[in-house]
Structures are given as C-alpha cells and as structure tokens.
Phi, psi and omega in degrees: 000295168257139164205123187254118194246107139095357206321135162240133141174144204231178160266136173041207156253047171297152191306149180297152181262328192230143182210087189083030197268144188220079198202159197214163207197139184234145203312141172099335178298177159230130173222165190224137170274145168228159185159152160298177207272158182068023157283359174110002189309285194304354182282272194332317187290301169316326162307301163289351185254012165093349170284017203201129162259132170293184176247006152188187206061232180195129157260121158221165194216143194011065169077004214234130151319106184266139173242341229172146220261108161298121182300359188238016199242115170262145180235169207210132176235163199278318185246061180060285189092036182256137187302119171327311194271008157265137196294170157321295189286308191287350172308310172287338171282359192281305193302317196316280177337325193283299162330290199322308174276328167310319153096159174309056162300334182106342183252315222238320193198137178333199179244325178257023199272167168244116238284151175202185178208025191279081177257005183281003184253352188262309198311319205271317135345292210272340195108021192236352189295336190280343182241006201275353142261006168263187211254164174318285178315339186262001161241157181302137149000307173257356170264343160297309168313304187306289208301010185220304156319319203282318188304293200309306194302319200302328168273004154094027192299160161244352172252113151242130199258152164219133146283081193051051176328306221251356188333309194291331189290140189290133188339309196280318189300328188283303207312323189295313198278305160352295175303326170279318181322300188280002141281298177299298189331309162334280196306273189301013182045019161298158172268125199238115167243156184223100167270142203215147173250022183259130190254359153311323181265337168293305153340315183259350171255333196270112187278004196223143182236063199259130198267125168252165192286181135272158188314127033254153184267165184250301205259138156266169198227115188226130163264128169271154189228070185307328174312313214286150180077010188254172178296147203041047158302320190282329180267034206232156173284331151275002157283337186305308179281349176286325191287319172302332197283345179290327216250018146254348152317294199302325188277348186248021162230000000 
C-alpha cells in the first residue's frame, strides 16, 4: 500500500528531517507515527497525503509514485477543518461537492466515481443527523470531529491519514472516538495511519507502532502491537507493557 524508498526531504534549506528513510505499510494495516515534537510525524503525514514532495527518493502508494494529493487518500486534520458559516451536513458534503463539480478526472475524484451528496448514512453512522443543521460553533468538540470523519468517509477512501485527531478532546470523547475510529478501519478495510504525540493513544490505534527520532531519521524504528483494536485491550497487561516499552524508547531518543 505504502512504501516509502530512499526518502530525503528537508524545508527549505534546512537540515533534512528524512535522510535515506526507508519504510513500508501494507494494505489493511493500523499504524500509529510516535515521536518527540519537530521529529518529523506531520512532515511524514503530509508526505504521504502528496502535499509535501520529498527532495529524494519516492513516495508510493499502491505502486504508483505520488506527486499530487491522490482521490483515494482521505485526511483527518487536528482543528477538523470545517467551514464556520456551514452546518454540520453541508460540511460533510464539501469533498463531495468538490467531486462533483470536477467530474471523474482521475485527478480531483476517481475515474469511475459517480457525482452524489450521499451523506445521510455516514451523518446517521456517526451520530449526527440531530445536529446536522447546526453550524460548527453550535456543537461539541467531538461531534466537529465526527462531522470531519463523515466528510473524509464520504469519499471512500482507501488510505486514512489522521493528524492528532483527537488532541483537543476531553479523556471519555477522544477514547470514544479512538473506539469508533479502529470500528470503521474494521468495517471499511482501510489502511490507517495515525499520528499522536500520546503514546497512550498510539498503544490503542496502532497495530504497528513507528517511532521516529530527532532529526534526520535514517532507520525506521518499529514496534508490533498486535493487540491493539482488539475488545478491552486498554485494561489487558499487554497494553500495559507496550506503553513502558513506547515511553522508555522515548526517553533515549
């Protein structure tokens, strides 16, 4: 699904963040990015959703070299990203919308897609049809998150990138969304990346676990977490032990 060769790419002309990096994820997976902060997670999420060109190597995704933000790539950003003066519903229809007037190009919405606005079934999924006229400011915190999931699902992804999703949210709404989250991965058979700077919450998305350093990493550094996403994982002795073992990696690098 992902396989990233040989990756270099720095801002500007700043020391590199990624320098010969090499790592791969295979369709189907849950992966959680872990690291200290300016280690480079959201540079790597951006890298994978085409909004970042490396300065060498390759990024590819399902065998084809990204250049450019893929119609099958969904992203999840940490403050939603939902328009203020729009409800809850058309927030979730704007990618649609977007499809729509571009038409199957191949570039903008698959090629075979067919234009639609069907969001009542993701609105009502997630727990939104009761607010779905109201506007961002006139709902909680975690239903802006469901309504930024409704949108991102509404286009069928097959890749979901998420950025700190759940950072902002109070302890029982992120564990709820965490939970619903690894239930649609289930359900849609998505490739799940996740980046968290908690490592408590990388231990519940990540069935793979890759800690990056400070800069520039070369090796990627990967924990399996096999557990993770199965029921009660978070009270089992094994999460127990994934979590010393992420925050003593952490502390040596």
């Amino acid at each position: 699904m992902i396989h990233l060769s040989s990756l270099t790419f720095s801002y500007g002309r700043g020391a590199p963040i990624f320098s010969g990096f090499s790592w791969s994820a295979a369709r189907g997976e849950a992966w959680a990015v872990l690291g200290p902060s300016g280690c480079g997670k959201s540079t790597l999420l951006n890298l994978l959703a085409g909004l970042l060109q490396p300065t060498g190597g390759k990024v590819l995704v399902e065998g084809q070299e990204l250049h450019r933000p893929r119609p099958h790539t969904g992203l999840i950003i940490q403050d939603y990203g939902l328009l203020p003066w729009a409800t809850v519903r058309q927030n979730a229809e704007l990618g649609l919308r977007v499809r729509n007037f571009y038409g199957p190009d191949g570039t903008h919405a698959p090629r075979d897609y067919k234009p639609s606005l069907q969001v009542d079934p993701w609105l009502k999924r997630l727990g939104l049809q009761d607010v779905a006229a109201k506007y961002p400011g006139q709902v909680s915190g975690g239903q802006r998150q469901r309504a930024a999931i409704a949108r991102t699902l509404a286009l069928e992804p097959d890749l979901l990138l998420m950025d700190e999703p759940f950072s902002s949210l109070d302890a029982p709404t992120r564990e709820s969304l965490q939970g619903l989250v690894l239930e649609l991965w289930a359900e849609q058979g998505l490739t799940l990346v996740t980046v968290t700077h908690a490592i408590e919450e990388a231990a519940v998305l990540g069935q793979r676990i890759l800690l990056l350093g400070r800069p520039p990493n070369r090796e990627p550094e990967v924990i399996d977490n096999p557990g993770a996403a199965q029921p009660g994982y978070r009270e089992s002795a094994e999460y127990a032990a994934v979590v010393r073992e992420l925050r003593e990696r952490l502390m040596r690098l």
